[in-house]
N, C-alpha and C positions, 0 to 999 in steps of 0.2 A: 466535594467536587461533583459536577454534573458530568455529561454525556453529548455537551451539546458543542454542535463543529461549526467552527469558526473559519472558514475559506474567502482567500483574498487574492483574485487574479488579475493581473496586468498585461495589458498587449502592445507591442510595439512592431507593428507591421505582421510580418509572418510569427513571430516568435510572440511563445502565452509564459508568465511566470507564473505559480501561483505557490503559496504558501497557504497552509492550513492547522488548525491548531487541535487538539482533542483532550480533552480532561480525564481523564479515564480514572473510577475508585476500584482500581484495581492494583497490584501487585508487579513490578521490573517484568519479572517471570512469564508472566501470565501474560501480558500484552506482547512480550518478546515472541513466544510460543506461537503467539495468535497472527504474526505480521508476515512468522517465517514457518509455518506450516504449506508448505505449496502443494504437495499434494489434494489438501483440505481446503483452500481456497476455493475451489469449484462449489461448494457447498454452502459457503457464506458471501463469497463476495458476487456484487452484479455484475457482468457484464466479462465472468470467464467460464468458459464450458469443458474444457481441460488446460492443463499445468501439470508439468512435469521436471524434475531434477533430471538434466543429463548429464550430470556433470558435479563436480565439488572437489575441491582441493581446500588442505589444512596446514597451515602454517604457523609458525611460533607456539610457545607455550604458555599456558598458566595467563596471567594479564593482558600479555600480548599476543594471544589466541586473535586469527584472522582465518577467515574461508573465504572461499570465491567459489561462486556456484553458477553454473549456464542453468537457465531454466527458459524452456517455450511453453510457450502460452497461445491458446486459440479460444477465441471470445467475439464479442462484437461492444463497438463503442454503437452508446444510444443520445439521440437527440431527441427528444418528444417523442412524436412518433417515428421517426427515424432510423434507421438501424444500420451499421457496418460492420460486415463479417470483416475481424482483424487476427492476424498472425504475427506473433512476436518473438524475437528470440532476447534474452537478455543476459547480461553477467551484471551478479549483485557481490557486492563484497560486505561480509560482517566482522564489524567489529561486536560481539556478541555483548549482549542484554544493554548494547547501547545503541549503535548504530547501523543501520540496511539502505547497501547505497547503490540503484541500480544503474543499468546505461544498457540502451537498448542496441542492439549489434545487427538486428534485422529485425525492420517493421513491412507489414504487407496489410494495408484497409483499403479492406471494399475493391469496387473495379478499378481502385486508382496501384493499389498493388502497393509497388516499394516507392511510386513516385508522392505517396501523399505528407510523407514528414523525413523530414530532412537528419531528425534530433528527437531523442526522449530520453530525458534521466531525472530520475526520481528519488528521493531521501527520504526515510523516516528517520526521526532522531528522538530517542525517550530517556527522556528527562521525569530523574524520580522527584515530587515534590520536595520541597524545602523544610526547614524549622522543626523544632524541635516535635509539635500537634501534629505535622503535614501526613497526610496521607493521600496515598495513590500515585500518578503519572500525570506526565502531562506528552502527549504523543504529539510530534511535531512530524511535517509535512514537505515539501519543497520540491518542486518539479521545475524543468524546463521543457517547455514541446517549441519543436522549429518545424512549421510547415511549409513545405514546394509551393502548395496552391494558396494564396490568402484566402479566408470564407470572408462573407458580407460582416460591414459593420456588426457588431453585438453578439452576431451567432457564434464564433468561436468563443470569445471570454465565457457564452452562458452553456454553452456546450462542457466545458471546462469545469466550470463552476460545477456546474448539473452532476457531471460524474462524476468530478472530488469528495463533494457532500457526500452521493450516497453509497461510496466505497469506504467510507470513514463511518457513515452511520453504521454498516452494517458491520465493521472492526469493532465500535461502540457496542452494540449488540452480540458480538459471538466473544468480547470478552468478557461480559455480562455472561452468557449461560455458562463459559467456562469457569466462571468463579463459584457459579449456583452449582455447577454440577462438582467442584474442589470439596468439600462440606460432607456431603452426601457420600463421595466416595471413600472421603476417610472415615464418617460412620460407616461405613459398609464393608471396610477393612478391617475395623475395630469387631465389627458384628452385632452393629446397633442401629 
C-alpha cells in the first residue's frame, strides 16, 4: 500500500462534496491516534494554529464505547496565495478505532465571519485491509461544505481539493513518522 491521496470533489451550486481515499501501511491504532490527537494537530496538519478539547463525554461500554467531543479550532483556509483567518467550533462523535464524525456548530472565515458557510461536516472512516496477505488501512474521507456566498466557477471545487490533498498528505506523513518512531521506542524500552 502507498501514501498516495485520492481526492474527488463535486459541486452543485453553493454546496462542495468531496470524498478522499488514503492508503496508509500502517496499523487501526496508529492512524486512529493520529486523526484524534487534537491537541497535536497544530503540529502536523496545515492550515491549524490551535485545537483544543473543551469538552468530551463517554458513553457505552466495551464495543459500544461512543465519545462526543466539542473541540475549537482557529487556523486559516488557504488558496494559492490567499489566505483566511477561520474559527471553528465543532462536536465530533467516535466510534473508536473506526469511526470520527464531525459537524461543525460554529464557523467564522475571514471578514466574512459566520456568514461565509452555511454547513461543514466531515467523516473519516478506517477501514483495515482485507484478505488474509492484507496489510495496513485504507483511511476514507467525506465532507459536506454549504456555502452563503457562491465563489466563481472552478475556484471553490480547486480550493477544496487544494486543502483535502494536503491535510491528508500530511495525516500520510505523521503516520509514517509515528510508526518510524513505534520500533525505536520499544528498543529503547527493551534497552537496545
Amino acid at each position: 500500500m502507498g501514501d498516495a491521496v485520492k481526492v474527488e470533489v463535486q459541486r452543485s451550486g453553493k454546496r462542495f462534496t468531496a470524498e478522499a481515499v488514503l492508503d496508509l501501511a500502517a496499523d487501526v491504532a496508529t492512524v486512529w491516534q493520529t486523526i484524534t490527537d487534537y491537541p497535536a494537530l497544530p503540529r502536523f496538519m496545515p492550515g491549524i494554529r490551535a485545537c483544543r478539547v473543551v469538552e468530551r463525554q463517554t458513553t457505552g461500554k466495551s464495543a459500544a464505547l461512543r465519545e462526543r467531543l466539542v473541540v475549537e479550532q482557529q487556523g486559516e483556509f488557504r488558496f494559492f496565495m490567499f489566505a483566511q483567518s477561520m474559527d471553528i467550533v465543532i462536536e465530533i462523535d467516535h466510534e473508536p478505532m473506526r469511526v470520527a464524525a464531525a459537524r461543525a456548530t460554529r464557523i467564522e472565515i475571514g471578514l466574512l465571519k459566520d456568514k461565509a458557510l452555511d454547513a461543514f461536516e466531515g467523516r473519516y472512516e478506517i477501514v483495515p485491509a482485507a484478505g488474509k496477505r492484507a496489510t495496513g488501512v485504507q483511511l476514507r474521507y467525506s465532507a459536506l461544505i454549504a456555502m452563503r456566498v457562491s465563489p466563481p466557477p472552478g475556484i471553490g471545487s480547486a480550493a477544496v481539493r487544494q486543502n483535502l490533498a494536503a491535510q491528508l498528505q500530511a495525516i500520510a506523513t505523521e503516520v509514517a513518522r509515528r510508526c518510524a518512531a513505534a520500533p525505536a521506542a520499544g528498543r529503547a524500552a527493551r534497552g537496545g
